[in-house]
N, C-alpha and C positions, 0 to 999 in steps of 0.2 A: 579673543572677543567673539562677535560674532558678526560672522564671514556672511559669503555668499550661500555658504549649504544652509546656513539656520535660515538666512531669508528665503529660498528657494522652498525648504521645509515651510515656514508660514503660510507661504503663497498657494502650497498646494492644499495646506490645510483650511484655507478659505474659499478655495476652491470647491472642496467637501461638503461645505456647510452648506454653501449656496446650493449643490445640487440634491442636500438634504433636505432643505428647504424648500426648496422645487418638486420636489417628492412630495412632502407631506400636503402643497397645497393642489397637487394635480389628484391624490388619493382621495381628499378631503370632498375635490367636487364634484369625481367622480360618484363617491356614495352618495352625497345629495343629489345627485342627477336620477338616480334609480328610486330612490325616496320620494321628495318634498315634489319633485315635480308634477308628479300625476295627480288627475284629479281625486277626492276622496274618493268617489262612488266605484273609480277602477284600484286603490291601491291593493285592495285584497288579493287580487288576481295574479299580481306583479310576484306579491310576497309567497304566495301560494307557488309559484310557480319556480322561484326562487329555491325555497325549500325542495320542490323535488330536482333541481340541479345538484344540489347539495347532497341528498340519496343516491344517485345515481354514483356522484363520484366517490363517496364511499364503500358502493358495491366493490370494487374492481381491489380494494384494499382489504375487505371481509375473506375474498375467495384465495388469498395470495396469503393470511394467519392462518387461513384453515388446512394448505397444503402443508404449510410447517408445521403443523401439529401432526401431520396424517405421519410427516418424515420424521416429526422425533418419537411419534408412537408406534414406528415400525425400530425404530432405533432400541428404542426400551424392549421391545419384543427380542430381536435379537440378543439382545442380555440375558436373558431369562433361557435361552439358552444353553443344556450342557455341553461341554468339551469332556474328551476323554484322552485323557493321560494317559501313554503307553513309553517305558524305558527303553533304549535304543539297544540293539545288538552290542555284546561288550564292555558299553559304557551302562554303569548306571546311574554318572551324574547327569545324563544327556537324555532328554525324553523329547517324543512326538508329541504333537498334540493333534486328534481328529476330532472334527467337527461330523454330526451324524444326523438328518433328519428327522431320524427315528424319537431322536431326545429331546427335542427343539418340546417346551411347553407352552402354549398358545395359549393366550384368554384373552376373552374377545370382552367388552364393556368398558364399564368409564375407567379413564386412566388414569392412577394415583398423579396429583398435580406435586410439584417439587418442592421442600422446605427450602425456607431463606436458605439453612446451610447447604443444602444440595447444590441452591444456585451458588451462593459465594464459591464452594471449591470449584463448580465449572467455571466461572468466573477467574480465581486463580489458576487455574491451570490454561486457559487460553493466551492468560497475562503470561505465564510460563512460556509457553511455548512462544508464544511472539517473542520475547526477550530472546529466546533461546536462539531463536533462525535469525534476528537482526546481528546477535551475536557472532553467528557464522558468516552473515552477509559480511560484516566490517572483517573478520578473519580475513576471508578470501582478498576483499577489496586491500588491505595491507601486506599480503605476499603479495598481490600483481604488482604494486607499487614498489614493492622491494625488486623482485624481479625487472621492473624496467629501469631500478635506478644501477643497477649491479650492471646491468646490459650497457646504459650509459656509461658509468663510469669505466668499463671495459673499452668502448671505444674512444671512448677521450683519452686514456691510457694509452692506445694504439696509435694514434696520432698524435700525441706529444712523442713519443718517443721515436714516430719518424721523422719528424719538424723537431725536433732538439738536435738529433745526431751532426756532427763536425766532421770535419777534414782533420788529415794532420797537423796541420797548420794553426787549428782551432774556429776554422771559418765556416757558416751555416752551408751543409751539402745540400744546394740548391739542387741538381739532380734528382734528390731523394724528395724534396719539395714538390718539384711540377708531377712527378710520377703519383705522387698521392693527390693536389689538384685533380688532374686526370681522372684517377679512379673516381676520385668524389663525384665530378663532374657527371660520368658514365652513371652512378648509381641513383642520381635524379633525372636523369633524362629515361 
């Protein structure tokens, strides 16, 4: 039926409302506070001034697209870029590759903007690449796990098999018991 989790879940979800509630009527007076209250003959001044709060905090977000652009039109430049391919000593499946100043082509003016398909395959391939490193994260994070549990089960192994052993007689070798106690004891102090 339902328990204490669902009531517990309601409670908190009433909880919510209220301080949505709360919200919209603290938001609500505040805009009327900046509004309705001043006399007509000043409210221009308010509004006016308003708006240049509003420019200003926009600058600081103008200058922060324009540097991205400056870095992905140095990016594009570096592509345009030759490389020269040279085959190695020996090998001829195996080549260098040098980068050379001398080749590098420069053009300076407005820069080609990118077609939708441009963006979608950067687009896929960052999707790629993310997949790709979450991929190895979980890899890794599943050997450590294998790893500590091999390591576990190795010591459990090790002390079952001191704590099972017998006497002749088929009686538990208490000797071999405190002596591992002991160690144990030593290895958390």
């Amino acid at each position: 039926g339902r328990g204490f989790a669902f009531q517990r879940k309601q409670k908190i979800e009433r909880q919510y409302r209220k301080l949505l509630k709360k919200g919209r009527k603290v938001h609500s007076q505040q805009d009327n506070q900046f509004t309705d209250t001043y006399p007509e003959h000043l409210k221009h001044l308010y509004l006016a001034e308003e708006e240049m709060f509003k420019k200003q905090r926009r600058a600081p977000d103008d200058s922060v697209l324009s540097e991205e652009k400056l870095n992905k039109a140095a990016d594009s430049q570096a592509m345009r870029c030759h490389y020269t391919v040279l085959p190695q000593d020996g090998d001829e499946n195996k080549a260098k590759i040098f980068f050379s100043p001398e080749n590098c082509v420069t053009t300076e003016g407005k820069f080609k903007k990118k077609t939708s398909n441009q963006k979608a395959k950067e687009e896929y391939e960052k999707i790629k690449a993310e997949r790709a490193r979450k991929k190895e994260e979980a890899e890794k994070r599943k050997q450590q796990r294998e790893a500590a549990q091999r390591l576990y089960k190795q010591k459990k192994m090790e002390a079952y098999k001191i704590l099972s052993k017998k006497t002749k007689r088929g009686q538990p070798n208490l000797n071999l018991q405190m002596v591992f106690l002991l160690q144990k004891i030593q290895q958390n102090t």
